[in-house]
TORTI-954645 format. One line per 4 residues: their letters; for each residue z, y, x of N, C-alpha, C. Coordinates in Angstrom, 2 decimals. Last residue first. Example, Ala and Ser with C-alpha at 12.3 -4.5 7.8 and 13.67 -1.06 7.14 Angstrom:
SA) 7.08/-2.25/12.85/7.14/-1.06/13.67/7.87/0.03/12.90 | 7.80/-5.69/13.19/7.80/-4.50/12.30/7.80/-3.30/13.20
END
This chain:
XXXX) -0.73/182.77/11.03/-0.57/182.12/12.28/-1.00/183.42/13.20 | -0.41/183.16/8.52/0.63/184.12/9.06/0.70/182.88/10.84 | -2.64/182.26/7.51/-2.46/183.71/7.27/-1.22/183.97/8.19 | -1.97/179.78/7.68/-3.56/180.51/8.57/-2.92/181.91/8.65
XXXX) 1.06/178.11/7.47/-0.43/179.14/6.74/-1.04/179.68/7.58 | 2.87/177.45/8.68/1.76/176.96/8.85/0.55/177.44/8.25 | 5.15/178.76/7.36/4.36/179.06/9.22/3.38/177.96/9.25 | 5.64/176.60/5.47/4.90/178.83/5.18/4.44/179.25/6.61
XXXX) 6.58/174.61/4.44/5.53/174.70/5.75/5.00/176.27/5.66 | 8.15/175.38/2.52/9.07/174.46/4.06/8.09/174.50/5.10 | 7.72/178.47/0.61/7.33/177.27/0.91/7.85/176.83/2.45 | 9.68/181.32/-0.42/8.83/180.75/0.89/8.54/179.24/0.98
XXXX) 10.50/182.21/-2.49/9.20/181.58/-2.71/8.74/180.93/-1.46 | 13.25/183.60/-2.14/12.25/183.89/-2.02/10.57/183.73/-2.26 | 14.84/181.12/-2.42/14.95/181.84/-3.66/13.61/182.88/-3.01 | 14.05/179.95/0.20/13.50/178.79/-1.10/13.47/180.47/-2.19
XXXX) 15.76/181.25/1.96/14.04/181.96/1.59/13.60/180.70/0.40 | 18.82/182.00/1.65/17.85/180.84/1.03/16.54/181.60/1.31 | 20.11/183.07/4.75/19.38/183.70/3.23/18.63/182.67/2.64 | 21.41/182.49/6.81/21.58/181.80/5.90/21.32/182.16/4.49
XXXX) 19.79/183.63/9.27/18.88/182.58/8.69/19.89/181.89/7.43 | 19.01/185.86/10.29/19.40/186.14/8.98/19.47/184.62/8.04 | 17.50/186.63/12.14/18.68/187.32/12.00/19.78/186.87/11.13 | 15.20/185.42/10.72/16.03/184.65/12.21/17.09/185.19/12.04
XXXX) 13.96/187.37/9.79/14.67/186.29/8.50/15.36/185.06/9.70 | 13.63/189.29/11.24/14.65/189.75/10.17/15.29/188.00/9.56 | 11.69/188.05/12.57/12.79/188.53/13.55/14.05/188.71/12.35 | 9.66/188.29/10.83/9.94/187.12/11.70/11.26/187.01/12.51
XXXX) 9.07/191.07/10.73/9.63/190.15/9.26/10.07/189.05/9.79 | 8.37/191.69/13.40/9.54/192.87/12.80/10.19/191.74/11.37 | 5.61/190.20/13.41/7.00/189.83/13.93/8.34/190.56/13.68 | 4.22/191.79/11.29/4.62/190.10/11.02/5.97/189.55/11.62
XXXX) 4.33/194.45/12.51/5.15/194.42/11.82/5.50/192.94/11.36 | 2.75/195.18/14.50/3.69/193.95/14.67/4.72/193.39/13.43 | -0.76/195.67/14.71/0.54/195.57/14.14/1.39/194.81/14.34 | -3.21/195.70/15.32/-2.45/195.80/16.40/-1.08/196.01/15.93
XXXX) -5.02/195.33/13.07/-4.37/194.21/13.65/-3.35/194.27/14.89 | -4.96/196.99/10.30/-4.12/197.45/11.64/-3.89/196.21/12.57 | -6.33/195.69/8.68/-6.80/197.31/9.00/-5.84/197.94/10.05 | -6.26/193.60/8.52/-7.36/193.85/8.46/-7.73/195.37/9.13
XXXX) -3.56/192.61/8.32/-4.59/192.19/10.14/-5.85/192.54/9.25 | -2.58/194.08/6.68/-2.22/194.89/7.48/-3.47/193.88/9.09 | -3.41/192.08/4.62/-3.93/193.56/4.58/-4.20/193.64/6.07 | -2.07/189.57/5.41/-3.10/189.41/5.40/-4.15/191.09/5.32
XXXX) 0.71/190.85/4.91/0.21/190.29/6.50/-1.12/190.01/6.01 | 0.57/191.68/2.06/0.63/192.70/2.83/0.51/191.92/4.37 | 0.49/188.68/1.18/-0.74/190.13/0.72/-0.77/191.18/1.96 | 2.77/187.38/1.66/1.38/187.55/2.63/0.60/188.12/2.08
XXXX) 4.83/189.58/0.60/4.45/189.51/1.92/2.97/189.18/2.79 | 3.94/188.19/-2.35/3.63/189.84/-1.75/4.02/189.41/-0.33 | 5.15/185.44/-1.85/3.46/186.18/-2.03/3.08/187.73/-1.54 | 7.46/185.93/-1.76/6.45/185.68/-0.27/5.16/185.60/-0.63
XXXX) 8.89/187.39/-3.74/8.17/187.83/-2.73/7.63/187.23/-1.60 | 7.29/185.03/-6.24/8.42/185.41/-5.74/7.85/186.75/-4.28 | 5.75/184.00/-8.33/6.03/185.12/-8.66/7.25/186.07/-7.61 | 2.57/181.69/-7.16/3.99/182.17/-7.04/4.13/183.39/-7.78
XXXX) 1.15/180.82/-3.71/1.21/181.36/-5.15/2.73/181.51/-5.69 | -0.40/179.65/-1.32/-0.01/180.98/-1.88/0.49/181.12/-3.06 | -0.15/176.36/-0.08/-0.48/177.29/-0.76/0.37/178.39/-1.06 | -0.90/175.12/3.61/-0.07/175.75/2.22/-1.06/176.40/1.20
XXXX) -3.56/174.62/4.52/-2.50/173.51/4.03/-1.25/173.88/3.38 | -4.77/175.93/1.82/-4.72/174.97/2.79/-4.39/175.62/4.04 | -4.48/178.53/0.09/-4.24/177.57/-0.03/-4.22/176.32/0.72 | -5.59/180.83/2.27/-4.53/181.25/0.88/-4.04/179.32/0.15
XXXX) -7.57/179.52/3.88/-6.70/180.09/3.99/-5.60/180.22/3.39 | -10.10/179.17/1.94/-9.09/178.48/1.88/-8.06/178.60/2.86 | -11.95/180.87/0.17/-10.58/181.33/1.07/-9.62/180.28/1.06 | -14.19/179.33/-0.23/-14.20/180.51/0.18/-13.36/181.10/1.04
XXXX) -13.43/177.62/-2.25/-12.82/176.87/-1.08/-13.03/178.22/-0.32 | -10.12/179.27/-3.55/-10.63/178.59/-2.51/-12.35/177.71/-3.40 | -9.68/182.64/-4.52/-9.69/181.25/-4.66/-10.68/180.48/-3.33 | -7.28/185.06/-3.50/-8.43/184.44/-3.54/-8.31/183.08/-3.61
XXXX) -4.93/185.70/-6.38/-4.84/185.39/-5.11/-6.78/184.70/-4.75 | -3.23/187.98/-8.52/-4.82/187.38/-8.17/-4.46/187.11/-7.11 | 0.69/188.87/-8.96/-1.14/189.38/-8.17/-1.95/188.01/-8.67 | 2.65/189.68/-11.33/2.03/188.90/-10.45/0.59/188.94/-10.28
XXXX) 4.72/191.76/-12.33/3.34/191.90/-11.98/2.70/190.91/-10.91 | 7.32/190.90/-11.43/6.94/191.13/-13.12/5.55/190.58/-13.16 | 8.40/188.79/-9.65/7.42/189.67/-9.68/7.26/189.52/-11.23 | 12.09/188.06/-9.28/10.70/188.11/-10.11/9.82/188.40/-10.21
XXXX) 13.20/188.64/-6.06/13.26/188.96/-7.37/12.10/188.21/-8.00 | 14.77/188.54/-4.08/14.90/187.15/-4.57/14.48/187.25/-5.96 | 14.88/190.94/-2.53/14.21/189.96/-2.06/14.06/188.82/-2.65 | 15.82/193.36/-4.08/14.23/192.67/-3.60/13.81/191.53/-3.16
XXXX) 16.86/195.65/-5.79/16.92/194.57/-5.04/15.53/193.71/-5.04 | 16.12/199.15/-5.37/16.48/198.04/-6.21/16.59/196.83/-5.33 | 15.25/201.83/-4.09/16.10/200.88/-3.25/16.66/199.83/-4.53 | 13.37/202.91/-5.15/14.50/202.66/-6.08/15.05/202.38/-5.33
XXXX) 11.10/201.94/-3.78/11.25/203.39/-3.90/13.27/204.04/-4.43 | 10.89/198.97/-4.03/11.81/199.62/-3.06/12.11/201.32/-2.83 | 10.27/199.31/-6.58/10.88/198.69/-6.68/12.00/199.10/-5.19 | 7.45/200.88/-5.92/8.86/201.46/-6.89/9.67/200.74/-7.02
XXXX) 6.25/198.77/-4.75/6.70/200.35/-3.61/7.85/200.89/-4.51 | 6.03/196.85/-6.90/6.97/196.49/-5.34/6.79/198.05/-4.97 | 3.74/198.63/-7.98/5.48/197.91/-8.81/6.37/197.63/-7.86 | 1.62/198.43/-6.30/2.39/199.63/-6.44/3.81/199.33/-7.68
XXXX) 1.21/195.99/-5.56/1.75/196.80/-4.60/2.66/198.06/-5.15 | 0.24/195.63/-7.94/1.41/194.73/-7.98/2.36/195.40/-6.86 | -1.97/196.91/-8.19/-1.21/197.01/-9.32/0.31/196.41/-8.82 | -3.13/195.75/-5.76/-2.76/197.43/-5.69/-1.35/197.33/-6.89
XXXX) -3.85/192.91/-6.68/-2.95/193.80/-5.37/-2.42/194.75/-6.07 | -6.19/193.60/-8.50/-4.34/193.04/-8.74/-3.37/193.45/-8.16 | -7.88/194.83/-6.68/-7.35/195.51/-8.11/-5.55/194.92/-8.58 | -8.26/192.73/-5.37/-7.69/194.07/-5.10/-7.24/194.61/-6.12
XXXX) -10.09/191.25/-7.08/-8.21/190.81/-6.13/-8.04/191.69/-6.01 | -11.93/192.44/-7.91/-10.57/191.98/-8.33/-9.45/191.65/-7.93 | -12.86/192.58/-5.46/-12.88/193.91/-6.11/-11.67/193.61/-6.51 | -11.94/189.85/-2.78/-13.34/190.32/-3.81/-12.28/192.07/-4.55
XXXX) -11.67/191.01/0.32/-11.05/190.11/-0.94/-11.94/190.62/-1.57 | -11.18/192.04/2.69/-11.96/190.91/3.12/-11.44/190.10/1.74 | -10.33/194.82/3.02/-9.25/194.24/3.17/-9.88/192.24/2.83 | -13.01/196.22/3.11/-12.13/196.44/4.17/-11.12/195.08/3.88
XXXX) -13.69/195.46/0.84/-14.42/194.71/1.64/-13.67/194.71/3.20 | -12.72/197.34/-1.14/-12.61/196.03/-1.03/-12.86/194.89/0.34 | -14.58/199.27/-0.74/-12.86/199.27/-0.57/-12.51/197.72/-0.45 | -16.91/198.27/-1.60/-16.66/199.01/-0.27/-15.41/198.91/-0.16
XXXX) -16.43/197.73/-4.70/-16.57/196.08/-3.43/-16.72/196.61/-2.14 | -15.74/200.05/-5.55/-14.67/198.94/-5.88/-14.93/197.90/-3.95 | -18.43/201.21/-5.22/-17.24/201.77/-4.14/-15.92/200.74/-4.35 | -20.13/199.16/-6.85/-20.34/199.30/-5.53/-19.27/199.77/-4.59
XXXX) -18.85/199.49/-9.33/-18.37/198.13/-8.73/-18.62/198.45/-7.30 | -17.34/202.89/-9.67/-18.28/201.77/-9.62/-18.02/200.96/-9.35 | -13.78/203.60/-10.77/-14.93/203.69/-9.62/-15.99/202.47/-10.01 | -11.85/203.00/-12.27/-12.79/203.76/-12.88/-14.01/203.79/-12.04
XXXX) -9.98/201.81/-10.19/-10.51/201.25/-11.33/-11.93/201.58/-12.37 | -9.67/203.81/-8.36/-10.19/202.79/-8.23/-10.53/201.82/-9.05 | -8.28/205.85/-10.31/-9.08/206.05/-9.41/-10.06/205.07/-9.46 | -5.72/203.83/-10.43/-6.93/204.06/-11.99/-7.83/204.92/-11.27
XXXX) -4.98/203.91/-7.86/-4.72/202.99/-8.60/-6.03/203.06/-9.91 | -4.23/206.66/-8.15/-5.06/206.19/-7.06/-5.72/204.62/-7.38 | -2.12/206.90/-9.56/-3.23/207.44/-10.15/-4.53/206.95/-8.90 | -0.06/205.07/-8.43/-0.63/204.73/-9.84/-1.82/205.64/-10.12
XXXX) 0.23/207.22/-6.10/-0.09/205.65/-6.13/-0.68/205.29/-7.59 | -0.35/210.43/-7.02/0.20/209.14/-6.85/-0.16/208.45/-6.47 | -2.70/212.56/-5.26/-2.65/211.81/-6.21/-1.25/211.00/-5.73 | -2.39/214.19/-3.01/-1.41/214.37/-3.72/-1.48/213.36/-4.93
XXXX) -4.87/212.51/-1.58/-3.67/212.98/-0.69/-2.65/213.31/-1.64 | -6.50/212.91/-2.96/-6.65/211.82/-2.40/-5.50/211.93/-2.27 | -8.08/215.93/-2.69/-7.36/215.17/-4.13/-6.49/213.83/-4.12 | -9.25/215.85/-0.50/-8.08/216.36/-0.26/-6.89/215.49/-1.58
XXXX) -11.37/214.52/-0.74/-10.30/214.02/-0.02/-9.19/214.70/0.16 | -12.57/215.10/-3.50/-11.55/214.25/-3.35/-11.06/214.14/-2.09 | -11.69/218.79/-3.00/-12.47/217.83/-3.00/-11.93/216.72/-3.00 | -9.37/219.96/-6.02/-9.73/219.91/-4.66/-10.74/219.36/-4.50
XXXX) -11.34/222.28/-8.60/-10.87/221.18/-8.48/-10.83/221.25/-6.92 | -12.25/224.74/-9.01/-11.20/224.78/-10.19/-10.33/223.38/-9.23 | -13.90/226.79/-7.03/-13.70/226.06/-6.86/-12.30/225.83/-7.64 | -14.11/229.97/-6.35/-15.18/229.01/-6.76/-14.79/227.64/-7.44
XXXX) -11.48/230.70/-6.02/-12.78/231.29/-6.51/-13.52/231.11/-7.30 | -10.23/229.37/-4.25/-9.86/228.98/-5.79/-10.68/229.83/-6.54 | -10.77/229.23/-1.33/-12.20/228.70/-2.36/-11.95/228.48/-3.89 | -9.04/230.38/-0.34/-10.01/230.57/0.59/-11.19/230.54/-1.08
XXXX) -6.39/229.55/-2.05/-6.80/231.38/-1.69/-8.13/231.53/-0.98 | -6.80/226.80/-2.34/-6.53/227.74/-4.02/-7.23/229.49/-2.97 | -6.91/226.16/0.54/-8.00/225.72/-0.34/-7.79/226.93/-1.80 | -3.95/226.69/1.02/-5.36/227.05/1.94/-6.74/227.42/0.55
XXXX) -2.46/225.13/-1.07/-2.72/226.46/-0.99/-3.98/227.46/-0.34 | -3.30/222.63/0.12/-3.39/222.88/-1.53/-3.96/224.50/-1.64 | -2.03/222.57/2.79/-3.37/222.79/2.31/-4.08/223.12/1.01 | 0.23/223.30/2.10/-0.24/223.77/2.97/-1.39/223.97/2.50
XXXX) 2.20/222.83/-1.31/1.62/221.90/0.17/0.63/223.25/1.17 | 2.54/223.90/-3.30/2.91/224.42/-2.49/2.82/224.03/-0.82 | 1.55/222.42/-5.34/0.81/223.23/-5.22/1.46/224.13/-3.77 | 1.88/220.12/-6.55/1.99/220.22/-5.00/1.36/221.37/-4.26
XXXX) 1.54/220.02/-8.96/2.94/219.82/-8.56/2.91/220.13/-7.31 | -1.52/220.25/-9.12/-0.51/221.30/-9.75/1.11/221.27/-9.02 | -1.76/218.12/-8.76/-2.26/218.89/-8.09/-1.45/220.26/-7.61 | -1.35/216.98/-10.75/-0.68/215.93/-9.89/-1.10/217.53/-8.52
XXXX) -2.84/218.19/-12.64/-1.65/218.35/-12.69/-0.77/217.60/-11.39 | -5.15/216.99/-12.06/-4.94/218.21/-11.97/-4.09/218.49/-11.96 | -5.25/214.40/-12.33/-4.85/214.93/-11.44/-5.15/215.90/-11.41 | -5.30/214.88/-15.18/-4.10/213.97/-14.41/-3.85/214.21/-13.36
XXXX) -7.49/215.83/-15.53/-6.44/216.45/-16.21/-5.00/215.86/-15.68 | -9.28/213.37/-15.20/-9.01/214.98/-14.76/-7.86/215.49/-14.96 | -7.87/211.87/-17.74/-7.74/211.59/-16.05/-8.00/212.74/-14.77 | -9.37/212.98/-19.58/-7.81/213.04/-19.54/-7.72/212.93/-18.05
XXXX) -12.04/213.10/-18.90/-11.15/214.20/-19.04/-10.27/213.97/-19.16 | -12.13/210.44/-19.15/-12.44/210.96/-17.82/-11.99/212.39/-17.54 | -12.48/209.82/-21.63/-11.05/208.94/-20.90/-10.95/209.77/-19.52 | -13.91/211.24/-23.24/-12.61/211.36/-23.19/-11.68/210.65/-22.17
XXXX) -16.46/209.80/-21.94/-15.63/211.05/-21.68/-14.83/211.70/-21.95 | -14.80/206.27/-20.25/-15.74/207.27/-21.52/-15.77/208.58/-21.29 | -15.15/205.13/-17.14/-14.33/205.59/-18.17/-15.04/206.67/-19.18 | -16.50/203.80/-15.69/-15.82/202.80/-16.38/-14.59/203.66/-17.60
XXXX) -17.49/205.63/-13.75/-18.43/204.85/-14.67/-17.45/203.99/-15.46 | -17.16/207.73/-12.01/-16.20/207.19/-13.04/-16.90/206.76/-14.01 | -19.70/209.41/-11.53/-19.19/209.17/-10.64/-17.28/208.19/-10.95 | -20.84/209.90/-13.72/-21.74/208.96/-12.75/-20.59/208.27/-11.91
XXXX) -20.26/212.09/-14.44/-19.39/211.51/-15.33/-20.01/209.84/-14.64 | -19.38/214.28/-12.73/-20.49/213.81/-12.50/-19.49/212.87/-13.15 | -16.61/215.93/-11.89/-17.75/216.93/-12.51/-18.89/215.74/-13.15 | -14.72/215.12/-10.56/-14.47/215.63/-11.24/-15.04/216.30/-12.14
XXXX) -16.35/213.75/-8.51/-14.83/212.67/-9.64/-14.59/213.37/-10.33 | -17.56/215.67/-7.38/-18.24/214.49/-7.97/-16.77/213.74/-9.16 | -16.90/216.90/-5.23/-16.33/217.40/-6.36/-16.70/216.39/-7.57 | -18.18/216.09/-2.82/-16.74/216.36/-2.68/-16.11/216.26/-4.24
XXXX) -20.48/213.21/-3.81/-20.20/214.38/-3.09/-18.57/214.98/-3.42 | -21.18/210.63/-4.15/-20.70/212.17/-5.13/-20.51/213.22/-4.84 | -21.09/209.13/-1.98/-21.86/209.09/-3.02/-22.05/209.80/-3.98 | -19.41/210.51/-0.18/-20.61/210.38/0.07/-21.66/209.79/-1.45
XXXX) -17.04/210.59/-1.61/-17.42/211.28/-1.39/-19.13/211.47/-0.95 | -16.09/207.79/-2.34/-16.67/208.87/-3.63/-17.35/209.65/-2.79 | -15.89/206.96/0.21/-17.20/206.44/-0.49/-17.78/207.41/-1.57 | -13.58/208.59/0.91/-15.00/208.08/1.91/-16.51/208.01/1.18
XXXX) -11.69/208.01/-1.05/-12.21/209.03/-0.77/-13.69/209.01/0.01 | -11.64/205.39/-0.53/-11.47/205.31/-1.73/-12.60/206.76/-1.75 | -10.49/205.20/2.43/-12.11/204.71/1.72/-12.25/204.88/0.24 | -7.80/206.28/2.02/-8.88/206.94/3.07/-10.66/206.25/2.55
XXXX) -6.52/205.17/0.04/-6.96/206.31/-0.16/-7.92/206.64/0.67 | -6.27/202.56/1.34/-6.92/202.03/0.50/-7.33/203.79/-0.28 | -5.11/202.95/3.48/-6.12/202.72/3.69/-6.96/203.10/2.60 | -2.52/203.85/2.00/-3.16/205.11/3.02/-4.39/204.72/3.66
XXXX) -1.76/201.25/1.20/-2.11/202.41/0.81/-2.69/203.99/0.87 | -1.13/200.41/3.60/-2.23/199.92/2.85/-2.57/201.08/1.57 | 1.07/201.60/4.80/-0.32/201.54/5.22/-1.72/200.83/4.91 | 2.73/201.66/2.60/2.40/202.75/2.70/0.87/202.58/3.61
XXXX) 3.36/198.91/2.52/2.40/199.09/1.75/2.19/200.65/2.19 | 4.85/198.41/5.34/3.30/197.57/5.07/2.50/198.14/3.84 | 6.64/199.56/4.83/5.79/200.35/5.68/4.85/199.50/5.67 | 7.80/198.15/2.84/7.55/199.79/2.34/6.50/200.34/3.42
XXXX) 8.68/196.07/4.08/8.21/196.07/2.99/7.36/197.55/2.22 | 10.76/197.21/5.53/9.77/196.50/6.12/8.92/196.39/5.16 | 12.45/197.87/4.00/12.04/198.78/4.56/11.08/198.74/5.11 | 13.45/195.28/2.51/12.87/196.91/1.48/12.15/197.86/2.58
XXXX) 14.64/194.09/4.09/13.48/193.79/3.70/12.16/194.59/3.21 | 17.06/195.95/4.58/15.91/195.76/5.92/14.81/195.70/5.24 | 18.55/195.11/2.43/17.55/196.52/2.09/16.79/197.00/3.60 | 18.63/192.19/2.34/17.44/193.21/1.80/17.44/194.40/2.01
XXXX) 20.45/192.31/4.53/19.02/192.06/4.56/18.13/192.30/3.73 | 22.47/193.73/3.02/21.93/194.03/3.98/20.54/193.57/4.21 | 22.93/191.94/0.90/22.46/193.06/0.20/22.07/193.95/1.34 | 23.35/189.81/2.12/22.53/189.45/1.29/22.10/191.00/0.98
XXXX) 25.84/190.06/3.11/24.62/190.11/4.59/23.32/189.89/3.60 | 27.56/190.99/0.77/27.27/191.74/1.83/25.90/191.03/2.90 | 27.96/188.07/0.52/27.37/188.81/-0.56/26.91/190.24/0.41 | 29.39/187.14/2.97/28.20/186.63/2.22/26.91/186.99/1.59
XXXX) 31.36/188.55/2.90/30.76/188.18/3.81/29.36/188.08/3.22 | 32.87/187.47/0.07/32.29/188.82/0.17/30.87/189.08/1.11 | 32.34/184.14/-0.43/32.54/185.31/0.74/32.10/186.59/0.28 | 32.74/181.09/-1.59/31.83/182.06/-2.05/32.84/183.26/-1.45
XXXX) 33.94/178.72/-2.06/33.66/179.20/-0.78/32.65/180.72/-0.47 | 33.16/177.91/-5.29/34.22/177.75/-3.83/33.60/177.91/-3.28 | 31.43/180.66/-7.36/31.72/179.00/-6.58/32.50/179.19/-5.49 | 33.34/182.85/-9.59/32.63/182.61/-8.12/32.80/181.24/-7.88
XXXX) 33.19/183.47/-12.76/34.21/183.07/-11.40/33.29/182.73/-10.79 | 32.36/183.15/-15.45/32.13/184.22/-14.67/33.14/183.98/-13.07 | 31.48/180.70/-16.40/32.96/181.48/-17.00/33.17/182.81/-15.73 | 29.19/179.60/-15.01/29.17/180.60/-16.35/30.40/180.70/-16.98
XXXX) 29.60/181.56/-11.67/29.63/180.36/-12.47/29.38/180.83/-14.23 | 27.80/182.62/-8.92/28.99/183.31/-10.49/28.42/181.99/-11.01 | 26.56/183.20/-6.58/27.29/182.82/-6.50/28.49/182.42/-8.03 | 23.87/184.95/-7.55/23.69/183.50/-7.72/24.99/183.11/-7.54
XXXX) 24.97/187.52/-8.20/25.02/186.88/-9.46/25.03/185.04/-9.31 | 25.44/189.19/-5.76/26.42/188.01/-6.06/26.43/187.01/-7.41 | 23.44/190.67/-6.25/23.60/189.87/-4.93/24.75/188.85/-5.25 | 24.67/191.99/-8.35/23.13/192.02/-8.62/22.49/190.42/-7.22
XXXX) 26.47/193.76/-7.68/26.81/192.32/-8.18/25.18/191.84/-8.62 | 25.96/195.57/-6.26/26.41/194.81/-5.34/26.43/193.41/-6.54 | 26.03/197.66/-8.55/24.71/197.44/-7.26/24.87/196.09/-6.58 | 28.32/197.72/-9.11/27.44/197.17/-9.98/26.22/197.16/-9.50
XXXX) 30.09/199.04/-7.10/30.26/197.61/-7.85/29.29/197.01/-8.73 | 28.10/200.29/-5.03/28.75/200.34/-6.38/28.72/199.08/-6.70 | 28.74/201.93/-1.49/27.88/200.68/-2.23/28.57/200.30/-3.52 | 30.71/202.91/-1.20/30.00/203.22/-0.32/28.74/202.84/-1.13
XXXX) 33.44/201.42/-1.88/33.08/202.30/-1.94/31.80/203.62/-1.63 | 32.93/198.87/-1.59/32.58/199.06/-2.82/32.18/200.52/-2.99 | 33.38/199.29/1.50/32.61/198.67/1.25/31.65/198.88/-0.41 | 35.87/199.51/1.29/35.25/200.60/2.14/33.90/200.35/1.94
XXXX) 37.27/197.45/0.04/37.30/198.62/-0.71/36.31/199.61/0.02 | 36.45/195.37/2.25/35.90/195.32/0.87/36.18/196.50/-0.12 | 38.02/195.81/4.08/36.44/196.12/4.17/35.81/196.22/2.88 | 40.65/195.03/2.75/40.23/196.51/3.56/38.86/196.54/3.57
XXXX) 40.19/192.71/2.25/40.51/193.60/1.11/40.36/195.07/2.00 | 38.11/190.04/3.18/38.97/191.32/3.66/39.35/192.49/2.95 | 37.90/187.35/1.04/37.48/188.75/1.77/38.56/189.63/1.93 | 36.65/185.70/-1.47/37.48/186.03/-0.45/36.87/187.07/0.08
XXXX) 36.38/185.02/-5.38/35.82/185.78/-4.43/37.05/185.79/-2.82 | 37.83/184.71/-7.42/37.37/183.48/-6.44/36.94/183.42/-5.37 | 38.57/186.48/-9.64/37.55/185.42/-10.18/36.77/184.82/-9.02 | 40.20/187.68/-7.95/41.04/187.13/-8.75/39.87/186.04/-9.94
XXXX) 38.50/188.76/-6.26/39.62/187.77/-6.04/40.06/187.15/-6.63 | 37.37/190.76/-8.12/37.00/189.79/-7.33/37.71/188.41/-6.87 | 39.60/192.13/-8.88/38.70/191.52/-10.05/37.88/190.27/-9.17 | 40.54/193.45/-6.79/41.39/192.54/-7.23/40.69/191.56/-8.44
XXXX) 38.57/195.52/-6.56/38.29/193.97/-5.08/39.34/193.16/-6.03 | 38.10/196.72/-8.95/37.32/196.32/-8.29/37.40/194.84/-7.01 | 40.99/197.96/-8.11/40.64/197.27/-9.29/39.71/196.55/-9.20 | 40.04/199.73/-6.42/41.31/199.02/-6.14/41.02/197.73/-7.29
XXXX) 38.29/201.42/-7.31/38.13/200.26/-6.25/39.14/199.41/-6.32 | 39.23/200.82/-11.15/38.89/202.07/-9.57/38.91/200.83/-8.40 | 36.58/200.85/-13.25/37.76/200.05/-12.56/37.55/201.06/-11.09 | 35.95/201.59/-16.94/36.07/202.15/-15.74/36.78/201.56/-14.71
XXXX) 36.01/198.67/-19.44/36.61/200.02/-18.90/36.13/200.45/-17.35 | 34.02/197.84/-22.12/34.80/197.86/-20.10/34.91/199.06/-20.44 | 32.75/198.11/-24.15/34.24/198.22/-24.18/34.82/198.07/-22.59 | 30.27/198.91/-26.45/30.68/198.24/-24.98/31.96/198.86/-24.86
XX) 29.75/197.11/-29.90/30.15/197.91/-28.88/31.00/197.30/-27.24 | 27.30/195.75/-31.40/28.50/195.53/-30.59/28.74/196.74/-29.68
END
């Protein structure tokens, strides 16, 4: 089948609206499309669309707009909880290789990436070498290439630490012993595996808001491991955790962030957004009717 829309200029755009049910200020609403793409924006208005494509009665531009606002708050709030979990989860990642391998160890000591063959460990070299490569113009990158590129083919990991991706930080920690797995781990008070999920799922949500995509009412492709009870019964009594929606990831990231930043506010910065905001279904979110009653977010 071929695609056959045509191109609609704003103008076209708000009258398509209207004319399938939609209200609204036709002035805000062209200043509005224009700024923000008709096809970004309908991503927020899908729950309002009937299946002959027309909007339910009473269905507001208004509406659709405070939906695609609050998320992209959500997105932001959301981004600085994982950057600082992620900037934990590099700082001990590095810590441990290092002392147990010393600086160059990830890259030399096949001891030191026990979970990957030696083809798998040379590719992965080779991964971040190149991840290395791209940043070669960083400060320190450079420092290091003219003081010690001498001697020295690879950064140490902590520097290596620092230009890896997320996803390569990610298989880092995968390849790592169980011992530096359950040190990293231990910071954020979850077994290896959970973490492992985390991360995977953290780092799909960071590209999700990396994208500025929509967020708040989405699908987790990548649904996390949650600790099991009775151990952690926290995560399940008297709510439970679970789920593919984002209030799981949220309390991943409030349960991180009171490990390794309890002087954070960011719980209340999310507490304040969804007050702001209170005619956002959090049901389409996952938020359970008793979710302030979880341990985790008391």
């Amino acid at each position: 089948m071929k695609y056959a829309k045509p191109a609609l200029t704003i103008e076209q755009q708000v009258l398509q609206l209207l004319k399938r049910g939609m209200s609204g200020d036709e002035v805000l609403m062209r200043e509005r499309l224009a700024s923000v793409s008709y096809y970004r924006l309908s991503g927020y208005w899908f729950p309002f669309r009937q299946p002959d494509d027309t909007f339910r009665s009473g269905t507001t531009f208004e509406a659709v707009w405070e939906r695609y606002v609050f998320d992209r708050t959500l997105r932001l709030i959301v981004m600085d909880a994982v950057e600082r979990i992620e900037i934990a989860v590099r700082a001990k990642l590095s810590y441990h290789h290092a002392h147990a391998f010393g600086p160059f160890g990830y890259a030399q000591d096949p001891a030191a990436l026990p979970k990957l063959n030696a083809a798998e460990r040379g590719g992965f070299v080779d991964r971040i070498r190149d991840e290395v490569a791209r940043c070669k113009k960083e400060q320190f990158v450079k420092h290091f290439a003219t003081k010690y590129g001498d001697s020295h083919q690879d950064l140490p990991i902590w520097m290596a630490t620092e230009v890896m991706s997320f996803g390569t930080v990610l298989s880092l920690y995968r390849a790592s012993s169980r011992q530096i797995k359950g040190d990293v781990a231990a910071v954020f008070q979850v077994p290896d595996l959970v973490l492992d999920s985390w991360l995977l799922t953290l780092n799909t949500i960071r590209n999700v808001c990396a994208h500025h995509s929509r967020l708040w009412n989405r699908e987790i492709g990548v649904v996390p491991k949650l600790p099991r009870a009775p151990q952690y019964a926290d995560w399940h009594v008297p709510v439970s955790v679970a789920g593919s929606r984002v209030f799981t990831v949220l309390t991943i990231c409030r349960h991180a962030l009171r490990q390794i930043a309890p002087q954070s506010a960011w719980a209340s910065r999310l507490s304040a957004l969804l007050t702001q905001h209170p005619t956002i279904p959090a049901a389409s979110m996952g938020f359970p009717d008793a979710w302030r009653e979880c341990p985790i977010w008391k």
